[in-house]
C-alpha positions, 0 to 999 in steps of 0.5 A: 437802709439807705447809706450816705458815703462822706470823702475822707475830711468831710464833717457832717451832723449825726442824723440821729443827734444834732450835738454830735458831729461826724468826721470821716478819717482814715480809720473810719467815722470818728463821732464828737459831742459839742463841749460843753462848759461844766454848768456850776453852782445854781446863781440863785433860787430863782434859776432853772436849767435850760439847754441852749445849743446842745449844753445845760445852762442857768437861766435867771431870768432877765429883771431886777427889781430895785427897792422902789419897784423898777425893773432893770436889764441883766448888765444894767447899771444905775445910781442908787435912788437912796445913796447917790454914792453907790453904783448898783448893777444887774446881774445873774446873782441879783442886784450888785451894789458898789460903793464910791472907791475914795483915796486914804483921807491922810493927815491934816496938811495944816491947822487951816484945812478942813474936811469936805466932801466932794464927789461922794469922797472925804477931802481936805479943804485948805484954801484956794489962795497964797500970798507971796512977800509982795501981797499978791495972792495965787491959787492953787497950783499956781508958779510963778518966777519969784521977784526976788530971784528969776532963778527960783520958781514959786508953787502954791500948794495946800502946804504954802508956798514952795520954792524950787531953784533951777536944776542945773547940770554940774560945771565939769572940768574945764575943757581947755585953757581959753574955756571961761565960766558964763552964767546962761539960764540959771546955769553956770557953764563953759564959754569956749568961743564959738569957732574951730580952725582946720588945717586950710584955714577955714572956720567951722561953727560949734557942733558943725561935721565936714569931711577931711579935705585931706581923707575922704574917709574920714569925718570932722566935727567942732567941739568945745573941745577941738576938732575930733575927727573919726574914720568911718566904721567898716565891717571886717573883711571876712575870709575869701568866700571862693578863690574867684574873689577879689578884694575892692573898695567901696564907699570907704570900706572893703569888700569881697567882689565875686562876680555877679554871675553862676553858671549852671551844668548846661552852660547858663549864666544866672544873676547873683540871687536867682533861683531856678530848678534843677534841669536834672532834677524837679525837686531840688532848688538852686541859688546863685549866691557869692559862694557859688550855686547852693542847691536844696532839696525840697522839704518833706515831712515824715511819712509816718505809720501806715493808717490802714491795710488799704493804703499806699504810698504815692508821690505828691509834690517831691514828697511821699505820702499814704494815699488811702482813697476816698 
């Protein structure tokens, strides 16, 4: 017989079996049939087995034929032509039907309300008008700012009418002496001026930021409270990194300054955050960072058991590994 010979990692379909697939591995030729889902329960009477890509399948057919004789696609829908509020759909199974989902009726909001239909579903039906102590009607659903008090907002529910005052924030203790109560939108609050004074003299509007003339490093900010001023946040200094470091200041905070050279075994300076390989050494990496130069070695994965008799290590990449032939 004629023999076909297939490189390790090559697939190929068995000649003898279109539904099994060859793999060729270290340890010879390893054969897998197409998986395949369990085929189930049979739908219904009217399905046969079939074999589609090499697994059993239902076949079903493809029609269903409603009750007025009309044949429709697997996955169709269509309304019912005797109930418009049920949805029927073609399946394996046959012909699905699902009536309209509707809300709980619940309870009647008033003696006024009735009952209706609308969009297949129960609803109740209260009316579409208020009618607020002017004599002014007003639909469903409708605000409205009350005339007797701009404070008050007006809804017109299937209840009635419902008011709402304006949700305000509670007052708070006062901020300061010169603070008065004001009214503003609905709302009682805190009147205290609108302007803060530094120490040149100068003024400053509510909520306006500047930078101390006295401290560069520090923030001011007008509150109805006073001026409040805040040091900028700085990271801890940290331990020295190498007795190379010196100790700077920078935009207000300070820091560690190590330099921004490394110098390698051969007399090279390199820049902070190089990298390069080992002159001495082809596997490993250096880094220069501000603690000096950090070398890795390459990473490699276990060797693992040999395979076979036939294989040996080599060397690939800094990393062993089992070299088994083709």
């Amino acid at each position: 017989d004629f023999k076909v010979h297939h490189n390790i990692g090559e697939t190929w379909v068995d000649p003898t079996d279109p539904c099994v697939t060859c793999l060729c591995t270290s340890f010879g030729i390893v054969k897998t049939r197409k998986d395949c889902r369990p085929l189930g329960p049979r739908p219904n009477a009217g399905c046969k087995v079939v074999i589609e890509d090499c697994c059993q399948k239902w076949d079903c057919g493809k029609d269903c034929v409603d009750e007025s004789g009309v044949s429709h696609n697997l996955g169709e829908t269509w309304v019912d032509p005797t109930d418009p509020c049920v949805t029927c759909r073609c399946t394996s199974f046959g012909i699905v039907k699902t009536r309209k989902d509707c809300r709980h009726l619940g309870p009647r909001p008033n003696a006024g309300c009735k009952v209706v239909i609308e969009d297949c579903c129960q609803k109740w039906d209260c009316g579409k008008d208020c009618v607020d102590e002017r004599g002014v009607s007003h639909n469903l659903g409708e605000t409205w700012v009350d005339p007797t008090d701009p404070c008050v907002t007006c809804l017109c529910t299937s209840f009635g009418i419902v008011k709402t005052r304006k949700d305000c924030r509670p007052l708070g203790p006062r901020p300061n002496a010169g603070c008065k109560v004001v009214i503003e939108d609905c709302c009682q609050k805190w009147d205290c001026g609108k302007d803060c004074v530094d120490e040149r003299g100068v003024s400053h509007n509510l909520g306006e930021t500047w930078v101390d003339p006295t401290d560069p490093c520090v923030t001011c900010r007008c509150t109805s409270f006073g001026i409040v001023k805040t040091r900028k946040d700085c990271r801890p200094l940290g331990p020295r990194p190498n007795a190379g470091c010196k100790v700077v200041l920078e935009d207000c905070c300070q820091k560690w300054d190590c330099g921004k050279d490394c110098v390698d075994e051969r007399g090279v300076s390199r820049n902070l955050g190089e990298t390069w390989v080992d002159p001495t050494d082809p596997c490993v990496t250096c880094l220069c960072t501000s603690f000096g130069i950090v070398k890795t070695r390459k990473d490699c994965r276990p060797l693992g058991p040999r395979p076979n008799a036939g294989c040996k290590v080599v060397i690939e990449d800094c990393c062993q590994k089992w070299d088994c032939g083709k």
